[in-house]
Residue, then its C-alpha position, 0 to 999 in steps of 0.5 A: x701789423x707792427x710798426x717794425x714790420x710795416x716799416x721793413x715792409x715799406x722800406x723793401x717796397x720802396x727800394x724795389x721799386x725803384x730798383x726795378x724802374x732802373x732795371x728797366x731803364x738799363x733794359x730798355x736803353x740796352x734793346x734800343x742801343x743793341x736794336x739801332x746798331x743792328x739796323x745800322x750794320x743791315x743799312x751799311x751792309x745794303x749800301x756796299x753790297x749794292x754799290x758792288x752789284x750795281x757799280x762794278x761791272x756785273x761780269x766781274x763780280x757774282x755770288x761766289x766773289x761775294x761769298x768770298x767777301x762775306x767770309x773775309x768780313x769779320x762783321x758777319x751777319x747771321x742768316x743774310x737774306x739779300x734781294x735787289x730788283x729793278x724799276x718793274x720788280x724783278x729780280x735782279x739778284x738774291x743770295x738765296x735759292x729761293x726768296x719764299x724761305x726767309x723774307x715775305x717780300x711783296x709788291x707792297x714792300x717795294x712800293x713803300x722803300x720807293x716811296x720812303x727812300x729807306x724803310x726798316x721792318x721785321x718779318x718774323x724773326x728777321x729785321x729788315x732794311x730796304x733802300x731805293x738805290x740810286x746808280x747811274x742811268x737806273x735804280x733798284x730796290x735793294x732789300x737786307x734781312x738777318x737774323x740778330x742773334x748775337x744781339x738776342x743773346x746779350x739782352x738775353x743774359x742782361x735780362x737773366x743777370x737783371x733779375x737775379x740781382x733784383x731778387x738778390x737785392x731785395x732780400x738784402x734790402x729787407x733783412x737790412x730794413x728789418x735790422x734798421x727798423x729794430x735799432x730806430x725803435x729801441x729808444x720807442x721800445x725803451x720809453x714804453x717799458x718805462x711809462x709801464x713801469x709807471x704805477x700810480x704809487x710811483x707818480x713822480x717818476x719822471x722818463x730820461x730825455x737823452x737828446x731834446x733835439x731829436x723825435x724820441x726826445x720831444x715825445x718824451x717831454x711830452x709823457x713827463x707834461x703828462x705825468x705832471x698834469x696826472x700828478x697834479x690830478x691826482x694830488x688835487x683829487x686827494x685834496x678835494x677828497x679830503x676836504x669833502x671829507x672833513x667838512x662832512x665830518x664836522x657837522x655829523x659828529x655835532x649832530x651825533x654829540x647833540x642827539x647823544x647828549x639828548x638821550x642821556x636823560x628825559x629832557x622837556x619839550x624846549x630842550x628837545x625842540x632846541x636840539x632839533x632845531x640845531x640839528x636842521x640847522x646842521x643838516x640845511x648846511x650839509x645840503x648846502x654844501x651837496x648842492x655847491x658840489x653838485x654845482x661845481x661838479x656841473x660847470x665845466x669849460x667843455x659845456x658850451x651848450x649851456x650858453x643859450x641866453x642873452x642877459x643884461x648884466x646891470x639888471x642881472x646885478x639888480x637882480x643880485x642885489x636885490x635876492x642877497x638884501x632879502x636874505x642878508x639884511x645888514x649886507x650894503x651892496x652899492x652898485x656903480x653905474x656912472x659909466x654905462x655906455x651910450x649903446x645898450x647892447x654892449x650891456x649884454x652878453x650872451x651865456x647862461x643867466x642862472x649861472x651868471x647870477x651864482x658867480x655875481x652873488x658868490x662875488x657879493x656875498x664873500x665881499x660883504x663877508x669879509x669886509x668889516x662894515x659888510x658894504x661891496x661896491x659893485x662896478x661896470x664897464x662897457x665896450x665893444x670889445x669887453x665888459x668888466x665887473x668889479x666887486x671892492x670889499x673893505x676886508x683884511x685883503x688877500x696875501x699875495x701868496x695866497x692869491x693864486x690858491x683861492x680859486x682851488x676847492x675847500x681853500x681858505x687862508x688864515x684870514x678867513x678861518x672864523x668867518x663861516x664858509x666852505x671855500x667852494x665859491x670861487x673855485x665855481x665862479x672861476x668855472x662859471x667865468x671861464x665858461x663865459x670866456x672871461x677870466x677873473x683876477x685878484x687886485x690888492x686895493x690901499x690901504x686895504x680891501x680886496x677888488x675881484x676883477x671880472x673881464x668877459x671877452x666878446x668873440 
């Protein structure tokens, strides 16, 4: 069902049913009121035509002359049934042939006006009052009923009148839902022609934002956030594209040239073994450079599972230092442990060891890199709250510009052009950080160097 349909529908609902409990307020209001004034007129009705029977002299005043009066009252009561009987149950008058034709009146009746004073009933179609008469030297149970059918009529017509403007304003309601509807989501309708209307050639298209304040507005900011982050994706996929793209490039068309230059003409067997010892150099670089991609592509925020170890980190450092010495002889890596905490466990923190180790030896491995006696000092801080590693080399530094692009993939500043690299690792180490809830930042240190600062929050 479409929103303009369910909310019309709702809407209809809503206003019906609170049309139809007034409705019924005004209907059951109007029966007691019509009921009650219908007993009232029956009890004052008993009460004089008993003081005329029973106080007046009897010889004096008899059906006809009561009949005489009904007739000259302008408060008629249909089908009047009249009964008075004495203290034993007899009767003593009745303006009816015979009682049997309107009114059931029982002993039991009597009894219960007797014992009440005053009761009320209905026998069929007739509302009946009953008083226990009180006059001097003697009693009588007088009982009225009639017939209330003007009472009948008039809850009769509100009941018909009620119901016709219930269906009539019903459907006003709904038509009137339905154009409401329409007109609250054309903005809605508006925006979803736009996002359409949105292809990916056309990415910096932005949607108009009208009112900020309102709905519509703030759920228009929202799809332009969108579109930036879509457009910022975008713009990094066609980078990293093209950054894979041309480091692949590179040493495919080296080894294309040697092997082409080796086929020119009958070569000895140092030559042939020099060009092939080039070419497995440059294809242990592109494996290199696969299993970097690989890697990077493997570390995201979302994959916490993979955190199910608890290290030492000053042995994992050892442990650094000691594989990078073995592969880079002339790197000086120095590690400051002057400030270990008394509590050892504040040294561990619960992660992925394999990973930690490739964010530490990428760390170490730039900072000997770029620092021109290839020494990095490592340092390490403990508490209970956090843990903090710093990696100093004694490079150029990284220009304040070019500090927040270092994280990015395949990036390198002018400083690092003839220094041999893919610019992938720290964009994999700041993956590996933030999987381990901590974040690394970039400190400028006097009068030169570089300190990567990395800081692990304990949760």
């Amino acid at each position: 069902m479409q929103i303009r349909t369910r909310l019309t529908v709702q809407f209809s609902l809503l206003v019906s049913g609170i049309l139809l409990i007034t409705f019924f307020a005004i209907y059951f209001f109007s029966y007691y009121n019509v009921t009650e004034d219908f007993y009232d007129r029956l009890r004052s009705k008993a009460k004089s035509q008993a003081e005329l029977l029973l106080k007046v002299q009897v010889p004096l005043i008899n059906s006809e002359v009561l009949k005489a009066l009904d007739e000259t009252n302008r408060d008629l009561i249909y089908d009047e049934n009249i009964f008075i009987f004495d203290e034993k149950n007899r009767l003593i008058y009745s303006n009816t042939a015979s009682q049997s034709k309107a009114l059931h009146v029982s002993n039991y009746w009597l009894d219960e006006i007797r014992k009440a004073g005053q009761i009320r009933y209905t026998d069929g179609d007739y509302k009946v009052v009953g008083l226990y008469y009180k006059y001097p030297f003697n009693r009588a149970v007088v009982m009225l009923g009639a017939k209330d059918l003007y009472g009948q009529a008039n809850l009769s017509n509100l009941s018909t009148l009620l119901t016709v403007m219930f269906f009539i304003v019903t459907i006003i309601v709904a038509l009137v839902g339905w154009i409401f509807s329409k007109r609250a989501l054309r903005p809605i309708s508006k925006v979803m022609n736009a996002v359409e209307g949105i292809l990916p050639q056309k990415l910096d298209t932005r949607l108009d934002v009208p009112n900020q304040k309102d709905e519509i507005g703030r759920l228009t900011t929202t799809f332009n956030k969108l579109l930036d982050r879509i457009e910022t994706a975008f713009q990094m996929q066609k980078i990293f594209v093209a950054n894979v793209s041309h480091e692949l490039k590179n040493p495919l068309t080296k080894m294309r040239s040697q092997l082409e230059v080796s086929m020119l003409k009958e070569r000895n067997t140092a030559e042939y073994q020099l060009t092939i010892r080039s070419v497995l150099e440059d294809i242990h670089e592109l494996a290199q450079l696969s299993n970097t991609l690989l890697e990077l592509a493997k570390v995201s925020e979302d994959q916490r599972d993979l955190l199910t170890e608890t290290t030492r980190v000053d042995d994992l450092l050892l442990d650094c230092r000691l594989s990078l010495a073995q592969a880079n002889p002339a790197y000086n890596i120095i590690l400051n442990f002057d400030e270990l905490p008394e509590d050892d466990t504040w040294l561990e923190l619960p992660g992925n060891s394999t990973l930690l180790k490739t964010a530490f030896l990428n760390l170490m491995d730039n900072a000997c890199k770029f620092s021109d006696d290839n020494t990095v000092t490592v340092s390490l801080l403990a508490s209970r709250s956090q843990l903090v590693l710093g990696f100093s080399d004694h490079g150029k530094g990284i220009p304040k510009e070019d500090q927040s692009l270092v994280f990015q993939p395949f990036y390198r500043s002018v400083n690092t052009a003839n220094i041999k690299g893919y610019g992938i690792g720290l964009s994999l180490v700041e993956r590996i950080v933030k999987l381990h809830n901590g974040n690394v930042s970039i400190n400028s240190n006097q009068p030169k160097g570089t300190t990567f600062r990395v800081t692990f929050l304990r949760l």
